[in-house]
Each structure stands twice: as structure tokens, then as C-alpha cells.
C-alpha positions as CSV (number, residue, x, y, z in Angstrom):
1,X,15.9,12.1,-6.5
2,X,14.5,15.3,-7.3
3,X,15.2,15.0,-11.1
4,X,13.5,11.1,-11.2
5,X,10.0,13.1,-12.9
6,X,12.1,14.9,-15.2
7,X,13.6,11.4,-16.1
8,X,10.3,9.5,-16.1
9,X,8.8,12.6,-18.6
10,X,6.3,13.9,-16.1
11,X,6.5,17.4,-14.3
12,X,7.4,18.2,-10.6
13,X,4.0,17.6,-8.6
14,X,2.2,21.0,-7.9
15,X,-1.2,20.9,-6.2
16,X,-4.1,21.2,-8.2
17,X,-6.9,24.0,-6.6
18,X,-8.9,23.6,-4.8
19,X,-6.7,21.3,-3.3
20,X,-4.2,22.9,-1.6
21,X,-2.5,21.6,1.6
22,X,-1.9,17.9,3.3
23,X,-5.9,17.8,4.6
24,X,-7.4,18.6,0.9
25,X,-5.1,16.4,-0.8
26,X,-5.8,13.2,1.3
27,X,-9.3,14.1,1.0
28,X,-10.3,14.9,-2.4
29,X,-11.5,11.2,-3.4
30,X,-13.9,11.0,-0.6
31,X,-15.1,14.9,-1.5
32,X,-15.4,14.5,-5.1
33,X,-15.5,10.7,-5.6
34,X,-14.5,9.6,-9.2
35,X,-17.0,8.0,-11.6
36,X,-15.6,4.7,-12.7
37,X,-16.7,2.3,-15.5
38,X,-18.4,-1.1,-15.0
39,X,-16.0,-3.2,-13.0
40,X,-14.9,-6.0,-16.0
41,X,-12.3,-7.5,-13.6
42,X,-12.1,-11.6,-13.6
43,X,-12.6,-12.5,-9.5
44,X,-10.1,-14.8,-9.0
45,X,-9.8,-17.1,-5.7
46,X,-6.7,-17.4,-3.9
47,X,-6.4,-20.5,-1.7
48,X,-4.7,-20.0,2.0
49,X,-2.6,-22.8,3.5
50,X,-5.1,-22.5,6.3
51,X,-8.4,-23.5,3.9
52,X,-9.3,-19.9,3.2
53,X,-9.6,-18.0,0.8
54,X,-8.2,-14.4,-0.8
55,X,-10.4,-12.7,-3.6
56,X,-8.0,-10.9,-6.0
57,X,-9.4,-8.9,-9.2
58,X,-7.9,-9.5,-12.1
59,X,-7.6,-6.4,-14.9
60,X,-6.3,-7.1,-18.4
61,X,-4.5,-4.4,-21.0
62,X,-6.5,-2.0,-22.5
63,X,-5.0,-3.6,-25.8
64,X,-2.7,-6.2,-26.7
65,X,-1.0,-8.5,-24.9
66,X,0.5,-7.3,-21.4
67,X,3.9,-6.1,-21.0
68,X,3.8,-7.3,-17.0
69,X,1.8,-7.7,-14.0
70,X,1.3,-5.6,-11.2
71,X,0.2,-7.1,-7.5
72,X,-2.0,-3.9,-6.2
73,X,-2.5,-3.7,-2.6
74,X,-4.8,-1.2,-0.9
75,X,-4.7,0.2,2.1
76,X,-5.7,0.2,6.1
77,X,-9.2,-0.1,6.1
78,X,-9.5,-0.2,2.0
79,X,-10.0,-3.1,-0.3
80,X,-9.0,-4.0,-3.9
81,X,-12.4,-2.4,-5.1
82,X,-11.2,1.1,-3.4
83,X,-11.0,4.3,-5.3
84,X,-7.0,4.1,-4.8
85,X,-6.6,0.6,-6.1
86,X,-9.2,0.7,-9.4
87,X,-7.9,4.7,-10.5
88,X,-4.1,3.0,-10.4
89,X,-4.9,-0.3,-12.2
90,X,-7.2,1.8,-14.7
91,X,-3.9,3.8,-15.4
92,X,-1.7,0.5,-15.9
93,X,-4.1,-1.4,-17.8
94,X,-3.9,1.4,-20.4
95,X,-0.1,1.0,-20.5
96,X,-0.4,-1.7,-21.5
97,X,-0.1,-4.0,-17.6
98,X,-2.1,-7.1,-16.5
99,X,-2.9,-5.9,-12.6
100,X,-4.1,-8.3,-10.0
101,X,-5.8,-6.4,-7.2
102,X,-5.5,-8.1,-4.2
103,X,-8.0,-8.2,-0.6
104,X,-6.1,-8.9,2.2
105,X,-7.4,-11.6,4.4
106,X,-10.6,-9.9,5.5
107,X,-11.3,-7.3,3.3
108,X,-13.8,-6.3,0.7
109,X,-15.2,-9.7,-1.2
110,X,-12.9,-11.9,0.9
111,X,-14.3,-10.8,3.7
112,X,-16.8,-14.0,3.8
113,X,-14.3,-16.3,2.7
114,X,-11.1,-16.0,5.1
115,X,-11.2,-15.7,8.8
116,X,-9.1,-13.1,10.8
117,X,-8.2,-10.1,9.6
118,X,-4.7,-9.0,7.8
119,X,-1.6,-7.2,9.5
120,X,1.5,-5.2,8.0
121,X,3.4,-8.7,7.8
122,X,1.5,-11.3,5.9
123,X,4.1,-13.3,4.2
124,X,2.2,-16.4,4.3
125,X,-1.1,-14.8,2.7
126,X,1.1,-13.1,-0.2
127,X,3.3,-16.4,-0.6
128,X,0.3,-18.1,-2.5
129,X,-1.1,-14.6,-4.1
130,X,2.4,-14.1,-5.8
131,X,2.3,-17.7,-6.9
132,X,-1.0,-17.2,-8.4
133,X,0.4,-13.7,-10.3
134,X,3.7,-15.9,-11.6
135,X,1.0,-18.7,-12.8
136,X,-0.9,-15.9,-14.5
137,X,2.5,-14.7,-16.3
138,X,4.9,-16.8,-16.0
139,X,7.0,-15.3,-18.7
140,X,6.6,-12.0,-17.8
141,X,8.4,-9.1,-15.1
142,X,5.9,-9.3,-11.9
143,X,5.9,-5.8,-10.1
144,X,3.9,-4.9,-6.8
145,X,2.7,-1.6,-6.3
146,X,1.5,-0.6,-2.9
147,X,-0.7,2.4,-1.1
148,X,-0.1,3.4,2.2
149,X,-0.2,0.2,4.6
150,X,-0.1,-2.1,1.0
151,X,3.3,-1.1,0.3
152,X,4.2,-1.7,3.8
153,X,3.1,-5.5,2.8
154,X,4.7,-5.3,-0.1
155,X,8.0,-3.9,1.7
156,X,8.1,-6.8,4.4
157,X,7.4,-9.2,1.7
158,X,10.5,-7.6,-0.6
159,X,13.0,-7.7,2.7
160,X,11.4,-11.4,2.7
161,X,12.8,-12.4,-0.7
162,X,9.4,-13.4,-2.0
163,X,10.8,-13.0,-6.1
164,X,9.2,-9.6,-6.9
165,X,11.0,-8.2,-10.3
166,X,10.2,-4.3,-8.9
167,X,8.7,-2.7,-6.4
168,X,6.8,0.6,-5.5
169,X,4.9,2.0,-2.5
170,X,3.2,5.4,-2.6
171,X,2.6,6.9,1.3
172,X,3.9,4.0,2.6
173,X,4.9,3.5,7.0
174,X,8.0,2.8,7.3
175,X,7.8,2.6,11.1
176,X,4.0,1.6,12.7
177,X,5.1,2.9,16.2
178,X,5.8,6.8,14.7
179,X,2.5,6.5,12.3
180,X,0.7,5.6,15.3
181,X,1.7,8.4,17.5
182,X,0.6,10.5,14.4
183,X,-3.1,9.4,14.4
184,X,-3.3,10.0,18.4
185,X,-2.7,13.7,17.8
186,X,-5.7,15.9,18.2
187,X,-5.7,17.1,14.7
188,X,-6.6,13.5,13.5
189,X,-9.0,12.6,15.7
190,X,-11.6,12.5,13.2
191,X,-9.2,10.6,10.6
192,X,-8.6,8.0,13.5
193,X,-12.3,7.7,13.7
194,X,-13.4,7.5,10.6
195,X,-10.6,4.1,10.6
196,X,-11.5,2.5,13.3
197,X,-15.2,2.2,12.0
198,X,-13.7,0.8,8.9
199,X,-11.7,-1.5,10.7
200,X,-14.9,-2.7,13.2
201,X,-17.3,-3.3,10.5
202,X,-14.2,-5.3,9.0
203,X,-14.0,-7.5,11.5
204,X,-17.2,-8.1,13.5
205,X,-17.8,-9.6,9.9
206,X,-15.4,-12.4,10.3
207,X,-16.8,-15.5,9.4
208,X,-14.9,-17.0,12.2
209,X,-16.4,-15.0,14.9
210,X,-15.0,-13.5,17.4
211,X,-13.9,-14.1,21.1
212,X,-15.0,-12.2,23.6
213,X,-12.3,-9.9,24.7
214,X,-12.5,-9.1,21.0
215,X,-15.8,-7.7,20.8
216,X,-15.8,-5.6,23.9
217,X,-12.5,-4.2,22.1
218,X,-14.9,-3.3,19.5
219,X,-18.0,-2.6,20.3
220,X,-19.2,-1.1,23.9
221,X,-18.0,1.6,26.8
222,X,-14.4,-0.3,27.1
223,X,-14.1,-0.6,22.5
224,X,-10.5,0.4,21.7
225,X,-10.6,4.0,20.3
226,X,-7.6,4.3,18.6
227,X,-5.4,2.2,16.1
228,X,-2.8,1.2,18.2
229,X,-5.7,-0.1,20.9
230,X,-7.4,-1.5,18.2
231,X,-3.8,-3.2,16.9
232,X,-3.5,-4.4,20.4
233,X,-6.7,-6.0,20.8
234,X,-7.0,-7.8,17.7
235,X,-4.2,-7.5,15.3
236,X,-1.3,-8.3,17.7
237,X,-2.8,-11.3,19.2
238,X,-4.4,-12.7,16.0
239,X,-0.9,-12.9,14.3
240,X,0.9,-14.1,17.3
241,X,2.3,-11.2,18.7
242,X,2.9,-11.4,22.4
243,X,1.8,-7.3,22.4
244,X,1.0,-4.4,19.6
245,X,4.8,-2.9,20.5
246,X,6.3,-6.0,19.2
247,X,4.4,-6.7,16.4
248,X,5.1,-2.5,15.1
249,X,8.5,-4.0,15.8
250,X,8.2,-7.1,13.6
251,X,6.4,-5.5,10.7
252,X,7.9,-2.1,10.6
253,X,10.4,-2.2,7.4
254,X,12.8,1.1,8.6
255,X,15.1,-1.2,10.2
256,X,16.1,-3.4,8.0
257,X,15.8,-0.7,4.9
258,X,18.3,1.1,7.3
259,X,20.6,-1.8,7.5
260,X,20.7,-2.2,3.3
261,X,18.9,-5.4,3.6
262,X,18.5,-6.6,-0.4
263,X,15.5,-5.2,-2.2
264,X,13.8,-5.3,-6.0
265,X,14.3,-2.6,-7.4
266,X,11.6,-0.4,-5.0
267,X,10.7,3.3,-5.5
268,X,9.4,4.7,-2.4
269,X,7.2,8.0,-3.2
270,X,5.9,10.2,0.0
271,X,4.6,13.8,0.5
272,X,6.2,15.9,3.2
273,X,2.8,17.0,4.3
274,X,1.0,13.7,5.0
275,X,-0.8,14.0,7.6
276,X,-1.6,10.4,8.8
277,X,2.3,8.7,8.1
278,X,5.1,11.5,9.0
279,X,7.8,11.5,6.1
280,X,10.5,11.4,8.7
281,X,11.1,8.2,8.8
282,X,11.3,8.3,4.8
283,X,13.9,11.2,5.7
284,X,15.9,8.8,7.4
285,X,15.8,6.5,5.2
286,X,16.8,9.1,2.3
287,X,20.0,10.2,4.3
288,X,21.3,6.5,4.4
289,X,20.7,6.2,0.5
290,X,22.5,9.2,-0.4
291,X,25.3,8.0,1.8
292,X,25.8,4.7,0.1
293,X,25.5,6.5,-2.9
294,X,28.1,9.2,-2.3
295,X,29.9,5.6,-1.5
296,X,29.4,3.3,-4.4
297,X,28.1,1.0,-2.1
298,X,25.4,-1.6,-3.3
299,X,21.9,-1.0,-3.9
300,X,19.2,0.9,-2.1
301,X,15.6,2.2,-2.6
302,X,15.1,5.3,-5.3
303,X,13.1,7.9,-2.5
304,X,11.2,10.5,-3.5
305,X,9.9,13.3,-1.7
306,X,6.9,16.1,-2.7
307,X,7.1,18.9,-0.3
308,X,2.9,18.7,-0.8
309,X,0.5,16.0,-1.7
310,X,-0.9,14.4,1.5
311,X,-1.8,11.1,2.3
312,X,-2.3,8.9,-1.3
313,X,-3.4,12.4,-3.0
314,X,-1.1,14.0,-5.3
315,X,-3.8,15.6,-7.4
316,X,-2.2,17.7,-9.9
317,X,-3.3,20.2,-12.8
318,X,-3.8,17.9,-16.2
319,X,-5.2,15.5,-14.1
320,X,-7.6,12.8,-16.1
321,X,-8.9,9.8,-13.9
322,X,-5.1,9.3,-13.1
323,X,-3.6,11.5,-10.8
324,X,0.4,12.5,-10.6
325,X,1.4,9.5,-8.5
326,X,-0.5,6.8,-10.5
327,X,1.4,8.6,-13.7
328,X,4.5,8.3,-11.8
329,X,4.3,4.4,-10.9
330,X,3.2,3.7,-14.3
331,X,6.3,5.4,-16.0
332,X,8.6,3.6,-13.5
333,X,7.2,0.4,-14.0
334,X,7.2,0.7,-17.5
335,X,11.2,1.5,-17.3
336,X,11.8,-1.1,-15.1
337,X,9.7,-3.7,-17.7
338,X,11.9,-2.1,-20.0
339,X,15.0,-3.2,-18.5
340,X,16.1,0.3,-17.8
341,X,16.3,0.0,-14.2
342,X,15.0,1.9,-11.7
343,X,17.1,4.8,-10.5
């Protein structure tokens, strides 16, 4: 899908200096954080069949009335007031897109009002957030757009059949078991680190407090240290997971992606150097959709593959506040609100 740019008017991505290679590129927004304007967004409270409560931030067009509405989700550790999440709805919003930018169940300004903490596989959280969206515009397409472990949500909720009109996931695991492996290397020791502080101060928040095993697995000589120890000690078990290898099971979307399980139309955008989720499993994933194209047969995610960008980066020359990949989803959504389709 090489030529889906050229299609979508935008260039090929080329790295913009001084941020050249996978580590520069992931980095850039916490080197040179962007200046934003005021935050307008309408809070909006998302009831949980369980009595809690999701924040979500609502962004209207820049003018006129919107053309759809985008379900943003951020990313391990992140929150719906993120860098990632506000630079992607700034871009849709002056496309003319209603965005709702949703906390998962524990983070940012949820955090006080839902218990636990969110996983990979939250259908019953996003069941009442989409109903919320399809309240919000009933007569309009609703699209979900998804960075790193958000589209990985988003996926799971897609294989799930939960009524999304499109779908698109930027830097997105496609298998939990590989993208763990990845952050146990020695070369992301500090990225693993600077996570799993995100991740305690996350949830030794919770409002619901926390048993005991939990905080020695977070705090202490004996704290997890990694993300799969962390996933172990709290995600797993929260979620009912009898261990962290079957939940990265459960919630990992390669599978059934590999098995041609029905989708929204879903672009799925990755750079070959990422360093904290390896493309390969993208590359797998690629193979089987070129088969079944070669084939005729049914429908299957449009992938796209950078050779450079790193993790959520893809910081191009011509750059404004939007970077190459928010230009991308914003030009595929548009086709897709269009009626143009996808590929």
C-alpha cells in the first residue's frame, strides 16, 4: 500500500532533522513539547455498568457543522489530554470532525471517578463510550482512531462488532507477547522505566484502593519492574485473567486479523523502526492481505508501512502542529466520510 499517500494527496513520509532514526522520532514530543491552545473541550461523563465513570473530551469543528466523529484513544500510560491525542483531534477538528477523546478506566480526569485500571480488551468500558458517540451523532459516520495500545482497543472492539463505520490505528500491537519481549531488551530499559512509573502513579491512585499483593507489586524491593510483571500483577488478575500469558492471548488482535475475521474499514499505519512495538507482526499481517488480494477474496485491513518514523512520531518536513501521520488519518477518514472507501 505504498501508493495509499500518493492517493490520499500527501507525500511519502521522510524524517524531518533533527529527527532522524526510530529513538528521535518517538521522542521528539517529550524533547520539544508542542504549545497548545486553551483546552475548549466539553468534559463529558461516561457511565460504566459497574457505577463508574469514564471522562471523555469532547472537540467540535473548527467551523460548521461536523462531517463525523472520531473516538480518540491514547495510549499505555497516556490519557485523552496527551500531546498524541489533542495534536490529532486539533487536526480533525479543522477538517471539519466532531472528536471525542476518550480516558480509559483509570486515566487522566477519570482517574478519581472509576476504579481499576484499563487493559487491551475493554469491550464493556467502550460499549457505553460508543453509545455515547452514536447519541452525540446519531446521523452521522462514527470513526475511531487509535495510538499505539488505543488502537489495539479499538482493534478488539472492531473484531467485537461494536458498529464502528471506520477504523485507524497508528503504532498499534498487534501481538502483546512480542511487544513485551521488545521492552525487556536492554536498549529500552529506560523506555520500560519511564512506563512503569506512569503506570504506578496510575494506579496507586485508584479510588478503589488497592490489595496488598498489588502494592508490593508496585511499590518496594519485590515492585514489578517491567510491563509484563507489571501486567501480571495487576492487569491480568483485575480483568479476570487466570495469568498475564493468557490475557496477551485474549487481547492480542494478530490472530483473528490473521484468520480474516470481519472489520470496518481499518487502516493500520506502523514504522519499520519502532522501537517499543516490532512491525513484524504488522509484516505478517501484510503478507496475508496481499494474498487475499492477489485472490479476490473478501475484505482485509489497508497496512501501511514507513521504513522510518518510530513509535507515534512521524515528524516530517512541512510539519505545522500536525505531523505526517495525523495528516494521513485525517485524509483517510475524510475519504471514508466521503463514501470513497478505504483502500
Amino acid at each position: 500500500m505504498s501508493q495509499l499517500p500518493d492517493r490520499l494527496g500527501l507525500s511519502p513520509f521522510r524524517q524531518r532533522a533533527p529527527w532522524i532514526g526510530g529513538d528521535l522520532q518517538t521522542l521528539r514530543d517529550t524533547l520539544r513539547p508542542q504549545r497548545f491552545p486553551p483546552d475548549r473541550a466539553e468534559a463529558l461523563p461516561i457511565p460504566l455498568a459497574d457505577g463508574d465513570q469514564l471522562v471523555a473530551l469532547l472537540d467540535r469543528p473548527d467551523d460548521g457543522a461536523p462531517i463525523g466523529l472520531v473516538l480518540v484513544l491514547h495510549g499505555l500510560g497516556g490519557s485523552g489530554d496527551g500531546p498524541g491525542p489533542r495534536r490529532l483531534a486539533q487536526a480533525l477538528a479543522a477538517e471539519g470532525f466532531a472528536v471525542l477523546r476518550l480516558n480509559l478506566r483509570g486515566a487522566g480526569r477519570g482517574r478519581p471517578l472509576a476504579r481499576g485500571t484499563y487493559c487491551a480488551i475493554c469491550n464493556d468500558d467502550l460499549r457505553p463510550a460508543l453509545a455515547r458517540a452514536r447519541q452525540l451523532a446519531p446521523d452521522l459516520p462514527l470513526f475511531g482512531a487509535g495510538i499505539s495500545l488505543g488502537g489495539t482497543v479499538l482493534l478488539n472492539a472492531g473484531l467485537g462488532g461494536m458498529g464502528l463505520d471506520g477504523l485507524v490505528c497508528v503504532s498499534s500491537p498487534l501481538d502483546l507477547t512480542v511487544c513485551a519481549d521488545q521492552f525487556e531488551r536492554r536498549r529500552n530499559r529506560l523506555y520500560q522505566r519511564w512506563l512503569m512509573e506512569r503506570l504506578r502513579e496510575q494506579t496507586l491512585a485508584d479510588p478503589g484502593g488497592l490489595l496488598e499483593a498489588e502494592r508490593q507489586a508496585l511499590v518496594g524491593p519485590r515492585r514489578a519492574r517491567t510491563i509484563r510483571g507489571f501486567d501480571a500483577a495487576i492487569t491480568a488478575p483485575r480483568w479476570g485473567f487466570a495469568s498475564v500469558a493468557a490475557y496477551y492471548a485474549a487481547a492480542s488482535p494478530l490472530g483473528p486479523l490473521l484468520e480474516g475475521q470481519p472489520l470496518p474499514p481499518t487502516l493500520l499505519l506502523h514504522a519499520g523502526d519502532d522501537p517499543w512495538v516490532p512491525v513484524g507482526p504488522l509484516r505478517q499481517l501484510a503478507a496475508r492481505v496481499s494474498g487475499q488480494a492477489a485472490t479476490g477474496a473478501g475484505s482485509a485491513p489497508t497496512v501501511l508501512i514507513t521504513p522510518q518514523g518510530g513509535h507515534n512520531g512521524f515528524h516530517a518536513p512541512g510539519d505545522g502542529p500536525a505531523c505526517w501521520a495525523d495528516r494521513l488519518v485525517v485524509a483517510w477518514l475524510k475519504r471514508l466520510s466521503r463514501g470513497e472507501g478505504g483502500g
